[in-house]
One Martini backbone bead per residue (centre of mass of N, CA, C, O) as a GRO file, in nm:
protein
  250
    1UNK     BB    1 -11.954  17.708   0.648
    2UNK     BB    2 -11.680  17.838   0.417
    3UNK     BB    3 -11.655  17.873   0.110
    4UNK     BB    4 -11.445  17.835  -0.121
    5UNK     BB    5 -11.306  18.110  -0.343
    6UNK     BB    6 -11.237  18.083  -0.663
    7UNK     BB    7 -11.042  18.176  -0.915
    8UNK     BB    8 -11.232  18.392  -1.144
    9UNK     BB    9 -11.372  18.575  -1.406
   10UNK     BB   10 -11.600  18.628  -1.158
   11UNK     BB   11 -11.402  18.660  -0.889
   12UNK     BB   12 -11.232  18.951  -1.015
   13UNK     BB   13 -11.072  19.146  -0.778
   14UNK     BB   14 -10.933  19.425  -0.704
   15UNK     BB   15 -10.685  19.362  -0.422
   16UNK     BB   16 -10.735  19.118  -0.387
   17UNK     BB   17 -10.668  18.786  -0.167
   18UNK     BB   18 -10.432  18.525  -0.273
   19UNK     BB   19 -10.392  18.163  -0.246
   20UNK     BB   20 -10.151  17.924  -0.361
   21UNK     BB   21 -10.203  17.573  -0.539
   22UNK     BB   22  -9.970  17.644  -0.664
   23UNK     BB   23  -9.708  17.655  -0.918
   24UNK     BB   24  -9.542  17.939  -1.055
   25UNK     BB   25  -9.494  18.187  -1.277
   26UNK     BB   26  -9.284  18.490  -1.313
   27UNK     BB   27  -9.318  18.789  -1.513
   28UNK     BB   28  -9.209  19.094  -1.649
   29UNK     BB   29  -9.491  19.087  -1.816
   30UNK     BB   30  -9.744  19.051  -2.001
   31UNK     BB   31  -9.557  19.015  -2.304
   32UNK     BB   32  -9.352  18.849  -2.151
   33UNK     BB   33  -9.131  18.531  -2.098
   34UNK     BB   34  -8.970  18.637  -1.844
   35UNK     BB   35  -8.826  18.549  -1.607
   36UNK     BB   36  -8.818  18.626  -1.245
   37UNK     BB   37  -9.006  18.448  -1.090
   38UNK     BB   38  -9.147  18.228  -0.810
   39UNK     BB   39  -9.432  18.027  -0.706
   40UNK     BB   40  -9.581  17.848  -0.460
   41UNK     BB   41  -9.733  17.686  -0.245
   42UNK     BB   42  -9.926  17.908  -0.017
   43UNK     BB   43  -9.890  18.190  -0.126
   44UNK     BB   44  -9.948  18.553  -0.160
   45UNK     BB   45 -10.153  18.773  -0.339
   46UNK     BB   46 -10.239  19.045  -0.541
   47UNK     BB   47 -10.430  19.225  -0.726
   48UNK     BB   48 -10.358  19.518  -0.950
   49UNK     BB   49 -10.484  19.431  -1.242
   50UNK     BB   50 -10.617  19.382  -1.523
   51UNK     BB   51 -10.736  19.242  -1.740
   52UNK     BB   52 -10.634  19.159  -2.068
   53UNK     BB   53 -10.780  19.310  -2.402
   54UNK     BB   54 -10.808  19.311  -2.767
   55UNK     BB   55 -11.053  19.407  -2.970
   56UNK     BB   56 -10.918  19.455  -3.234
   57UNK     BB   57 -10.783  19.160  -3.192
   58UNK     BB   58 -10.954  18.949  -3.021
   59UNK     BB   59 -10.750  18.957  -2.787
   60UNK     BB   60 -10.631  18.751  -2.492
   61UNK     BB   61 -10.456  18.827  -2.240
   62UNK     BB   62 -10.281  18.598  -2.018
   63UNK     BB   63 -10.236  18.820  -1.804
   64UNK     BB   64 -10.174  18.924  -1.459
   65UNK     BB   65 -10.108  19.139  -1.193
   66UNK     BB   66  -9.909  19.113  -0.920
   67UNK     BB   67  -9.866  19.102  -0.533
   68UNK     BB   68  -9.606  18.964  -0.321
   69UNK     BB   69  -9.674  18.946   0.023
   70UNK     BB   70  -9.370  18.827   0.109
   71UNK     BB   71  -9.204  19.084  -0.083
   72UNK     BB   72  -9.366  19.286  -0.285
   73UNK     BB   73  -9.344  19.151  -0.554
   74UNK     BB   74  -9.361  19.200  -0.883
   75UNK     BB   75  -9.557  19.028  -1.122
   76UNK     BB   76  -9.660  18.771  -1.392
   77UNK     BB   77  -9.959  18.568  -1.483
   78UNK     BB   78 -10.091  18.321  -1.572
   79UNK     BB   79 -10.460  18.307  -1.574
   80UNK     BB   80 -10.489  17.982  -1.663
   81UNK     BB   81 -10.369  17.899  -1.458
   82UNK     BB   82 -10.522  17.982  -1.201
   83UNK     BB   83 -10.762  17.879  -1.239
   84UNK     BB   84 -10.851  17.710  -0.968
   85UNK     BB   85 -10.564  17.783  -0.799
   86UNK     BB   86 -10.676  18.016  -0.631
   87UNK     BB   87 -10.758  18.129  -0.248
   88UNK     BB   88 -10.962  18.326  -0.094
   89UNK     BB   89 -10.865  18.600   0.103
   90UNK     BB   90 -10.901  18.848   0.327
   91UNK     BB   91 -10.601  18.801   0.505
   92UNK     BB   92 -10.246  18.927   0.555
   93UNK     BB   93  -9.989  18.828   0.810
   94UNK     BB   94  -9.696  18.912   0.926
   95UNK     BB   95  -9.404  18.763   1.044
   96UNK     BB   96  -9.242  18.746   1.335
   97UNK     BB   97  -8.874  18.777   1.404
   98UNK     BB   98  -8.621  18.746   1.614
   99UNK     BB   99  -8.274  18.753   1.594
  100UNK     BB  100  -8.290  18.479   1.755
  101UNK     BB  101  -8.463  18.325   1.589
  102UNK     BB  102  -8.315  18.313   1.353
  103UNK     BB  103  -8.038  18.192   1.428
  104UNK     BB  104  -8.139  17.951   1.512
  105UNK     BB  105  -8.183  17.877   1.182
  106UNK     BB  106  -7.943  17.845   1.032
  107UNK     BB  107  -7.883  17.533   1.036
  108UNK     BB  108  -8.142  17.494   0.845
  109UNK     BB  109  -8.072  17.657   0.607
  110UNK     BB  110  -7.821  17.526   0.534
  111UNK     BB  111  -7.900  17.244   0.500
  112UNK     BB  112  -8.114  17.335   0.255
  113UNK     BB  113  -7.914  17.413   0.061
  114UNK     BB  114  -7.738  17.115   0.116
  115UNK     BB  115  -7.938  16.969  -0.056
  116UNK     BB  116  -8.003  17.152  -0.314
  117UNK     BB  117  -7.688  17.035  -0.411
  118UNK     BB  118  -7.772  16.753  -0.463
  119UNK     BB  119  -7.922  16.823  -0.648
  120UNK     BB  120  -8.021  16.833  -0.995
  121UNK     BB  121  -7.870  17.116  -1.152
  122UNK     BB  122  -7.914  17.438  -1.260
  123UNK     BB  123  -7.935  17.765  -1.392
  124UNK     BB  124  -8.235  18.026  -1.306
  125UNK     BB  125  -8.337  18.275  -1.411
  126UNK     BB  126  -8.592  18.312  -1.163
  127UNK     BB  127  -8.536  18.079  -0.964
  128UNK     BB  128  -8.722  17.973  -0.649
  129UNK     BB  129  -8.822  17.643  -0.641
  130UNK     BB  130  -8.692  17.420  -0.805
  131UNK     BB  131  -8.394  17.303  -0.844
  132UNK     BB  132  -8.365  17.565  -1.032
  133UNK     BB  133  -8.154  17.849  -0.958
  134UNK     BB  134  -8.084  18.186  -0.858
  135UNK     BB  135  -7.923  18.319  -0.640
  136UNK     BB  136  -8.134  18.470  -0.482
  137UNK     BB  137  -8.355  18.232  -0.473
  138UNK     BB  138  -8.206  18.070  -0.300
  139UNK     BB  139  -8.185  18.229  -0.061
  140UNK     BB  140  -8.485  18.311  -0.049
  141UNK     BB  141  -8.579  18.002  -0.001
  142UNK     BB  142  -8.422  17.925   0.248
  143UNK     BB  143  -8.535  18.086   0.443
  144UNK     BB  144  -8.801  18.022   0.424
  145UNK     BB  145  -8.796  17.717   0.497
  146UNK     BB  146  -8.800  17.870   0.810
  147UNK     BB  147  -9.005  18.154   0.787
  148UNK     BB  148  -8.805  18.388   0.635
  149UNK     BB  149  -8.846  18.668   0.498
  150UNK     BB  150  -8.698  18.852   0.220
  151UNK     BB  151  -8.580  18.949  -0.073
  152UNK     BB  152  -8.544  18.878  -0.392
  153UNK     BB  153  -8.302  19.054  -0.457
  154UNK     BB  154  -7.999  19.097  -0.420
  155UNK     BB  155  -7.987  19.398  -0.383
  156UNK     BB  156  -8.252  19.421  -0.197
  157UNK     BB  157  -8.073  19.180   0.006
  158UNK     BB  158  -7.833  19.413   0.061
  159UNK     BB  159  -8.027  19.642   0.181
  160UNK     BB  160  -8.134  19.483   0.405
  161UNK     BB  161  -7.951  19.416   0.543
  162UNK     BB  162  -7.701  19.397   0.771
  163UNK     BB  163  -7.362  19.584   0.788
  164UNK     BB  164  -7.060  19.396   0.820
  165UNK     BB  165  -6.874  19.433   0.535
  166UNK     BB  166  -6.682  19.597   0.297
  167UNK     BB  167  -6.395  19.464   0.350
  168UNK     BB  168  -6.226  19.181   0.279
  169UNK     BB  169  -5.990  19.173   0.484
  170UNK     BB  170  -6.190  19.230   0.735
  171UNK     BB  171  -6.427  18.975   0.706
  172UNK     BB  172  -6.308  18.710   0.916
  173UNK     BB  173  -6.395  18.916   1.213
  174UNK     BB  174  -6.743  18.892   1.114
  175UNK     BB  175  -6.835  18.601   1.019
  176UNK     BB  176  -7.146  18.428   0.990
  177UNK     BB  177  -7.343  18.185   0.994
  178UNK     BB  178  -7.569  18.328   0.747
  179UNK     BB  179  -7.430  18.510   0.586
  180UNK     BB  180  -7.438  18.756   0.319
  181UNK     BB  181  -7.283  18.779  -0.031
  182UNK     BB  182  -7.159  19.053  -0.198
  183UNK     BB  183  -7.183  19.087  -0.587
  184UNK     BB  184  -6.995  19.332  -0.810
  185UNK     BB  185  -7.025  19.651  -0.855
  186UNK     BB  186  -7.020  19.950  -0.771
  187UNK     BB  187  -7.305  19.997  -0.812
  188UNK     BB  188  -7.386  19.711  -0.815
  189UNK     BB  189  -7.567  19.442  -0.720
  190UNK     BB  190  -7.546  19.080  -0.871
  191UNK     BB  191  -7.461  18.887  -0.632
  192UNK     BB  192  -7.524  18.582  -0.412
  193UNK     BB  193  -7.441  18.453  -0.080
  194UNK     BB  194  -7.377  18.205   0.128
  195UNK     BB  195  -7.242  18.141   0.457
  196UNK     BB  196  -7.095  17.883   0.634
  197UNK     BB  197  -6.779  17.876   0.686
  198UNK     BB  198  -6.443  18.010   0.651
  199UNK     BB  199  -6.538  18.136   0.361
  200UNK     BB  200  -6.766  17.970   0.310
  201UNK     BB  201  -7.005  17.942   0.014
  202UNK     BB  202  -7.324  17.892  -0.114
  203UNK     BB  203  -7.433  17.913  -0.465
  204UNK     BB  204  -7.576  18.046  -0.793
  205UNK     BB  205  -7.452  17.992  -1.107
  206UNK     BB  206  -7.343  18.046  -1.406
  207UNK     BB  207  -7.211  18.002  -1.716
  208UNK     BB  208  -7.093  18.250  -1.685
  209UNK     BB  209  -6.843  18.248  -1.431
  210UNK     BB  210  -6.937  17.952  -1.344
  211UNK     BB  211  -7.109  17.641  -1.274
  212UNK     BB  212  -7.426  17.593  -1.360
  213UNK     BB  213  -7.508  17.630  -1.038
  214UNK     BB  214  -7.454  17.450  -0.721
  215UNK     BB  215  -7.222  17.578  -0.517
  216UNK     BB  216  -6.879  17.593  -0.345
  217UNK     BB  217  -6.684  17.844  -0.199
  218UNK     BB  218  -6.438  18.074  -0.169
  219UNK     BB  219  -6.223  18.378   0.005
  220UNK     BB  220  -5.937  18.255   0.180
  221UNK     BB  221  -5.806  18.017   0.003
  222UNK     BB  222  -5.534  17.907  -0.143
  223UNK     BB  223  -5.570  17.882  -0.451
  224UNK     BB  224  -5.807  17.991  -0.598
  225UNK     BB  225  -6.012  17.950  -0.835
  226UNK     BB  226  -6.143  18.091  -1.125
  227UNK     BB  227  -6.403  18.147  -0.976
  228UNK     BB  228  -6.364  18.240  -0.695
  229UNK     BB  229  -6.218  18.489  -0.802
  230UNK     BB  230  -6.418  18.617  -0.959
  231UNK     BB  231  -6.583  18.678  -0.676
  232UNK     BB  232  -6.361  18.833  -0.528
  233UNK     BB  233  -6.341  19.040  -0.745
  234UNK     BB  234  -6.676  19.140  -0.653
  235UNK     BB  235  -6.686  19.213  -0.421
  236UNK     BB  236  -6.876  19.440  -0.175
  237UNK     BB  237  -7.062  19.267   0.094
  238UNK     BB  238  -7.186  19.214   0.412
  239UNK     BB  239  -7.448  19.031   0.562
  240UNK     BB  240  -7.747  19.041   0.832
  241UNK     BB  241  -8.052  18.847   0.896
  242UNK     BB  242  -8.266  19.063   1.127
  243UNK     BB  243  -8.513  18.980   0.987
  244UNK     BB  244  -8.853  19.044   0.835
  245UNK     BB  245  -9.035  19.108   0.577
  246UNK     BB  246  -9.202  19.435   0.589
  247UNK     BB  247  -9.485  19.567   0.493
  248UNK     BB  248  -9.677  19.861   0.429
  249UNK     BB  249  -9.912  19.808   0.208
  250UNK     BB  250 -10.138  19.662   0.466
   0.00000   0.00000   0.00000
């Protein structure tokens, strides 16, 4: 019987992989607070960094820097929060699953959305594990929910899809339930929704100019509202994830 080895500074070795026993959170730097995203319990990440020492001023950063092998995002984790909470794993590999077999899922992503949307939630910028999510993070964690893996920001998860129309005008002879909406300028996507049914869609949004929290609404329904109204002059392009997120890098 092979012993589970729990991460300490001791068993701390760059490249090693390991999966997480509890949720964490993720930030954008070693010394920054700004959370990007959220690991649930699960998940499995790379070492990439060293523990951050200062002898100068005898200051130890509790930071690690690691990258989450289910779509290669890079984040900071508190090394405190860690120590004890993640088993060392030898190897991980991505799942294959056919376009045919996302579609099979699309009715269960979207119940665990619009479940989602029953609890009592807000806004939060990086927030991926619930109840409180962003948008990206909502829509990634709804497919991962049914075992299918996109990546992690907007702008990612629409280069990731394929896609069905940049028009908005002729949008509604191509959309399919499970299809994702991408919102934003001309430059980047900056927001992203589900599409559940006739124009109508599912998302995380913000305090300015959203919701604060997830909500439905619509892009073709007359009289719309003024957050959706300001959505649909955000639309950048719809996309349809026909795969699963494979990393290159293992």
């Amino acid at each position: 019987m092979t012993l589970e080895v729990l991460l300490t500074k001791a068993s701390f070795v760059l490249g090693s992989l390991w999966k997480l026993r509890i949720n964490i959170d993720g930030f954008k730097s070693e010394n920054s607070d700004e959370l990007v995203t959220q690991a649930s319990i699960g998940r499995s990440f790379q070492l990439i960094d060293c523990l951050r020492s200062n002898f100068k001023d005898k200051e130890f950063i509790d930071r690690v820097k690691v990258r989450l092998l289910e779509d290669d995002y890079i984040c900071w984790f508190r090394f405190s929060e860690l120590t004890h909470q993640a088993s060392k794993i030898e190897s991980w590999e991505f799942e294959f699953f056919t376009e045919e077999r996302i579609f099979s899922r699309i009715p269960a992503i979207l119940s665990w959305t619009k479940d989602a949307k029953k609890m009592s939630n807000e806004y939060l910028w990086g927030g991926t594990i619930g109840p409180n999510f962003d948008c990206s993070g909502l829509v990634q964690s709804a497919f991962a929910s049914s075992g299918i893996w996109i990546p992690r920001d907007a702008y990612q998860q629409e280069k990731f899809c394929k896609n069905i129309a940049l028009d908005i005008e002729v949008l509604d002879k191509y959309l399919k339930p499970g299809d994702l909406l991408f919102f934003g300028s001309s430059e980047k996507c900056t927001h992203v929704g589900l599409h559940i049914e006739n124009g109508f869609y599912i998302h995380s949004s913000g305090v300015t100019d959203g919701h604060n929290g997830i909500e439905i609404d619509g892009l073709f329904q007359p009289n719309l509202g003024k957050i959706a109204s300001f959505y649909r002059s955000k639309f950048r392009s719809a996309g349809r994830v026909i795969s699963c997120y494979q990393s290159e890098k293992l």
